[in-house]
C-alpha positions as CSV (number, residue, x, y, z in Angstrom):
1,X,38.9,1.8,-43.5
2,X,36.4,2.2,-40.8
3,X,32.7,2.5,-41.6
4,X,30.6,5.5,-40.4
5,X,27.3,5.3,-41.8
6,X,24.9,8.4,-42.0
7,X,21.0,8.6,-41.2
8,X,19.9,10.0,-45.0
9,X,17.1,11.0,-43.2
10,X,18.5,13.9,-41.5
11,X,16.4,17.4,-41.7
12,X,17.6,20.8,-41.9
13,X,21.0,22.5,-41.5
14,X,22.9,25.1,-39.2
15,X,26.3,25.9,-38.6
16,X,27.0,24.4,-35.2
17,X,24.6,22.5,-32.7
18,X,23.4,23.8,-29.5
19,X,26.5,23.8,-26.9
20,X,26.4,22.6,-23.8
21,X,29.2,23.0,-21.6
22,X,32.4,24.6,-22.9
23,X,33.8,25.3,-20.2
24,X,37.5,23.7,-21.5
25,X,36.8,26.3,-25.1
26,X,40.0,28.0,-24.1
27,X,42.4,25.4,-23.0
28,X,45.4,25.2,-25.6
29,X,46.1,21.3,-26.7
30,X,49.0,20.5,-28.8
31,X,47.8,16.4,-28.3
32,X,44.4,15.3,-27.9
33,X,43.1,12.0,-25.5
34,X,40.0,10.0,-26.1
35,X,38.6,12.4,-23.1
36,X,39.4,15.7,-25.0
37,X,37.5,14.3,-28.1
38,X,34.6,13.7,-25.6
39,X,34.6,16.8,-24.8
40,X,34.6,18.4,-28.3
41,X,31.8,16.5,-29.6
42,X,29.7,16.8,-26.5
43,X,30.4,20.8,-26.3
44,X,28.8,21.0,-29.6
45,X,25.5,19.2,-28.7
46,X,26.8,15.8,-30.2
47,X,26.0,12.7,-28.0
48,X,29.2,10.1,-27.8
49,X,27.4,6.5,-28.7
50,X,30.8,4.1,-28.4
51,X,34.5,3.7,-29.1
52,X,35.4,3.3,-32.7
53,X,36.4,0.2,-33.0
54,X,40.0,0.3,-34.1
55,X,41.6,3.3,-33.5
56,X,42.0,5.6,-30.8
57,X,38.3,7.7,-31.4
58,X,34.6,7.6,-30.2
59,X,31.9,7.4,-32.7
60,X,28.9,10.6,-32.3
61,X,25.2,11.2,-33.1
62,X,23.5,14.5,-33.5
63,X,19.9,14.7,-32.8
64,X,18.7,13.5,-36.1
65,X,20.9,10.2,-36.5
66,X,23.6,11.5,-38.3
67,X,26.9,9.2,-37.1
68,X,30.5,10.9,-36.7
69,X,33.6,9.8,-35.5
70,X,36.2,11.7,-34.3
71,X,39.9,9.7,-34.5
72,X,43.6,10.3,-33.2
73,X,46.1,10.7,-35.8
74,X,50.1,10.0,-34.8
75,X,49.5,8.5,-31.1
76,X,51.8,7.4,-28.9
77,X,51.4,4.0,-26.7
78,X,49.7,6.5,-24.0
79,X,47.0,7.0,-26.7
80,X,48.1,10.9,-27.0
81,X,47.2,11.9,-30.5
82,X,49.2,14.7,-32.3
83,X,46.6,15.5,-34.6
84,X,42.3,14.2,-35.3
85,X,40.3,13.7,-38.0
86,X,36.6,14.1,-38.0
87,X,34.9,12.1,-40.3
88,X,31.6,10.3,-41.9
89,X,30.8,8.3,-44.4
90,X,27.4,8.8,-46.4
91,X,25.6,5.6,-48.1
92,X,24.6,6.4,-51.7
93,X,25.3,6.3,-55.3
94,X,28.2,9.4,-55.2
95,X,29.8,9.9,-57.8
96,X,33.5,11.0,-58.4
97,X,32.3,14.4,-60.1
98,X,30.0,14.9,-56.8
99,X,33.5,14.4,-54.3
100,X,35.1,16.6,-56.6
101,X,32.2,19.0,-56.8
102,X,32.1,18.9,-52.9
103,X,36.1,19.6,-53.0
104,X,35.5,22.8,-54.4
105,X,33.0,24.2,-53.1
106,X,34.2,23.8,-49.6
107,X,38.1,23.9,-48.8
108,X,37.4,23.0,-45.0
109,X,36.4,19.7,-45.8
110,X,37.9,16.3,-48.5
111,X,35.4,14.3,-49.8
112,X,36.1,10.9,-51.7
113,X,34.3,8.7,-53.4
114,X,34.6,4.8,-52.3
115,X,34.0,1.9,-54.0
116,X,31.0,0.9,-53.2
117,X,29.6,4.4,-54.1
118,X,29.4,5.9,-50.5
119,X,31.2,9.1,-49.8
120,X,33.8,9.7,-47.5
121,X,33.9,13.2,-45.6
122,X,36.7,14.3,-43.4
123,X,38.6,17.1,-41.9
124,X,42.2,16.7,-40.3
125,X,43.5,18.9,-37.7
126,X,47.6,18.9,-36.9
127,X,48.3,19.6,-33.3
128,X,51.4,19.8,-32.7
129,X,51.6,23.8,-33.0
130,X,48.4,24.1,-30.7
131,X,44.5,24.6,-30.9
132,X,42.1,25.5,-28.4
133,X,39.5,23.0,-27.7
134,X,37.4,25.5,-29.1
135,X,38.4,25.6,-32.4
136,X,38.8,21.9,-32.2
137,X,34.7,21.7,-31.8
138,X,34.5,24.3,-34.4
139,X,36.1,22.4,-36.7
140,X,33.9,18.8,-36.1
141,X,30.9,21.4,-36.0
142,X,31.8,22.6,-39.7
143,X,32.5,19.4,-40.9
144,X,29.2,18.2,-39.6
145,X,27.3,21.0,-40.9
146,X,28.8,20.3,-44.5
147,X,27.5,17.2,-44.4
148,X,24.2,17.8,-42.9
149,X,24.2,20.2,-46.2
150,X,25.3,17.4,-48.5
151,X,22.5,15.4,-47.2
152,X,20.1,17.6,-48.2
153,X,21.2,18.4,-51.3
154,X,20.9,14.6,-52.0
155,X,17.3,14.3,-50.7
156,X,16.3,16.8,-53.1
157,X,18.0,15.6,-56.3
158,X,16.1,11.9,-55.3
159,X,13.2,13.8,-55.2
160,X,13.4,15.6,-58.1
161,X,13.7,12.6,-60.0
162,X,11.6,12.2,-63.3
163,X,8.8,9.8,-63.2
164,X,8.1,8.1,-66.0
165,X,4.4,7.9,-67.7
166,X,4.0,4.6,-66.5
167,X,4.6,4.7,-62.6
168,X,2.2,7.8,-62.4
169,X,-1.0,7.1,-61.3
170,X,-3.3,9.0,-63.6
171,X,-6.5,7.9,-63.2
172,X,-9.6,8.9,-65.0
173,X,-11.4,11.3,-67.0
174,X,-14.6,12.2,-64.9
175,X,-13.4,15.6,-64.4
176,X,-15.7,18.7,-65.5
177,X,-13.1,19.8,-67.3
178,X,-11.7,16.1,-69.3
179,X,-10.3,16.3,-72.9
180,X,-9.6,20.4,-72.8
181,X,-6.1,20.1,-73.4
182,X,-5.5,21.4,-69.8
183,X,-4.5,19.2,-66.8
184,X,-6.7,20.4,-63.8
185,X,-5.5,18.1,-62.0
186,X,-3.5,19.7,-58.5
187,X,-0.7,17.3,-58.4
188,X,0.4,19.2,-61.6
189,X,0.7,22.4,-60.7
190,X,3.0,24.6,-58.2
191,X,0.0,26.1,-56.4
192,X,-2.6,23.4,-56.5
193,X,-3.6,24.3,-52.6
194,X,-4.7,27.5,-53.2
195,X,-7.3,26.2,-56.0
196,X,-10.1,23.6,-54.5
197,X,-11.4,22.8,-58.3
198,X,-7.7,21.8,-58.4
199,X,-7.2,19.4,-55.9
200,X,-10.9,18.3,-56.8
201,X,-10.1,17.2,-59.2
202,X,-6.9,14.9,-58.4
203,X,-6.3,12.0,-60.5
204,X,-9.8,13.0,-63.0
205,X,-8.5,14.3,-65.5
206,X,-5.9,11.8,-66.6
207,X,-6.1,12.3,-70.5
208,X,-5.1,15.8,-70.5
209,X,-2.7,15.3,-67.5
210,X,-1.1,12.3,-69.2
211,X,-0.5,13.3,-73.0
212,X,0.8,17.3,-71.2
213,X,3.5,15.3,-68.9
214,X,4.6,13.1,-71.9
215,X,5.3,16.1,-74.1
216,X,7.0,17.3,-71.2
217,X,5.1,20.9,-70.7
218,X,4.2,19.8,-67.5
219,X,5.6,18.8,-64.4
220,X,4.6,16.5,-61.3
221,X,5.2,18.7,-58.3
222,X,2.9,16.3,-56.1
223,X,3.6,12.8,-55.6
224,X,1.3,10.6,-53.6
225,X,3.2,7.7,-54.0
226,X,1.3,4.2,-53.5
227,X,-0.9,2.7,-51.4
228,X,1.4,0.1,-49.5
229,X,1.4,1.8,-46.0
230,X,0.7,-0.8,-43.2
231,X,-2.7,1.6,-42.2
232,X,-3.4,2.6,-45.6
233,X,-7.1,2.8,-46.1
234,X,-8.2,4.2,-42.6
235,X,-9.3,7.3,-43.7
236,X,-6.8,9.2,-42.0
237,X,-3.5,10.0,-43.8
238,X,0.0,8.9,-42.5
239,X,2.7,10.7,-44.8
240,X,4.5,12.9,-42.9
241,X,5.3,15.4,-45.6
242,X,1.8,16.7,-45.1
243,X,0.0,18.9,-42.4
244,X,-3.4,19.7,-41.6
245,X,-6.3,18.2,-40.0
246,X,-6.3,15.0,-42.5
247,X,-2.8,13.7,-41.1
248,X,-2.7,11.2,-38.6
249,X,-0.7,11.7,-35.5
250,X,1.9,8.7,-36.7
251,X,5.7,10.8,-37.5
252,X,8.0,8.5,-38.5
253,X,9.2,8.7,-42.5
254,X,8.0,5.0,-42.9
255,X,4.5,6.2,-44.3
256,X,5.9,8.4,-46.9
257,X,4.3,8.2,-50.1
258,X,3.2,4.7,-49.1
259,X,-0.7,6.2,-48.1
260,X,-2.0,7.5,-51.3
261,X,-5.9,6.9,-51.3
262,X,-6.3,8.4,-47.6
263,X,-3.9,11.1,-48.4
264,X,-5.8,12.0,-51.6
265,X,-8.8,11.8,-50.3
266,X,-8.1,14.6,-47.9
267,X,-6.0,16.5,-49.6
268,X,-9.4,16.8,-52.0
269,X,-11.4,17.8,-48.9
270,X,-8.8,21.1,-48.5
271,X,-7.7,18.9,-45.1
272,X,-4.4,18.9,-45.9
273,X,-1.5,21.1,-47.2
274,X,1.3,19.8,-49.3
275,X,4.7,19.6,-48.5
């Protein structure tokens, strides 16, 4: 089986990319050619990256790094395809439940679980009655969007991950407010930007804040991660989750909770806004 393997850092969703020409939407095709799956993923907004390697097919990119492949089914020695499949393969640790899950919550696409815990996602199209071109790029586009949705849904559940006790950061209990029996501390509470004593007092109140999370009456809605970044400690903060006039202007997701000391620091100073 061929390997397409997904960005995972893919953002946002929509039904269909920006199309470009579609000139061809109408033609009726009851075989497809390497040229008309050009044309369907570039319609959509897709860029075509290479050939698959086996297989009549090309291999696509959207604009985020999500990779696609689009593959003749039933060819002939002229490479005519009586049918195509568009298809991706996500990395991860899917499960069976989460193929099945997908299954049924969306008939336009099968999902499958593979071995190695990745997750195959395909739609097949039969030809030989006839489709437009159009509905040809429809189809890829739905299939994409599915997994553009999948994606997300995955980023989230990582995220939403418990921490233990011990791979918080808690530090200590110089807060105004210590020993109360109330974390003040902003990182533990939903609306922790629109309170300055809050985010003042970030990682001071640690006593409260610890013995609250362990009984499980409270929850971390703000990681800052650790302080591993290759600029850490250069008083601007590189985590791209953040905005406001604390960030730096570095984009790339390789900063992500890996800044924690510049990013708290101005988060404290109301110079940043959380994710």
């Amino acid at each position: 089986m061929k390997t397409i393997t997904s960005s995972l850092f893919a953002l946002g969703i929509c039904l269909g990319a920006q199309a470009q020409d579609t000139s061809r939407d109408a033609e009726q095709v009851t075989s497809i050619t390497k040229a008309d799956m050009r044309y369907v993923i570039e319609a959509s907004g897709y860029t075509v990256t290479q050939d698959l390697s086996s297989g009549i097919g090309l291999i696509g990119e959207d604009a985020d790094g999500v990779i696609f492949a689009l593959e003749g089914k039933a060819c002939g020695d002229d490479e005519v395809c009586l049918g195509v499949e568009a298809f991706l393969v996500l990395e991860g640790d899917f499960t069976s439940d989460d193929a099945n899950s997908i299954n049924q919550r969306w008939s336009a696409i099968k999902a499958t679980k593979l071995d190695d815990g990745s997750l195959y996602m395909s739609r097949y199209l039969i030809l030989d009655h006839g489709q437009t071109l159009q509905n040809l790029r429809l189809n890829l586009e739905t299939t994409h969007a599915i997994a553009k949705q999948v994606i997300e849904e995955n980023k989230k559940q990582d995220a939403e991950v418990k921490l233990t006790s011990a791979q918080i950061e808690w530090g200590d209990d110089s807060g105004d407010y210590a020993n109360d029996q109330a974390c003040d501390d902003a990182r533990f509470h939903e609306d922790g930007d629109d309170w300055n004593y809050q985010r003042q007092h970030v990682l001071h109140d640690a006593t409260d804040c610890r013995s609250l999370y362990e009984a499980g009456t409270t929850t971390l809605y703000l990681d800052f991660g650790n302080n591993s970044g290759e600029y850490a400690n250069d008083n601007t903060c590189d985590d791209n989750r953040f905005t406001g006039d604390g960030r730096s202007v570095l984009t790339t997701d390789s900063h992500v909770k890996r800044d924690s000391a510049d990013c708290i620091a101005a988060y404290q100073e109301d110079r940043l806004n959380r994710p």
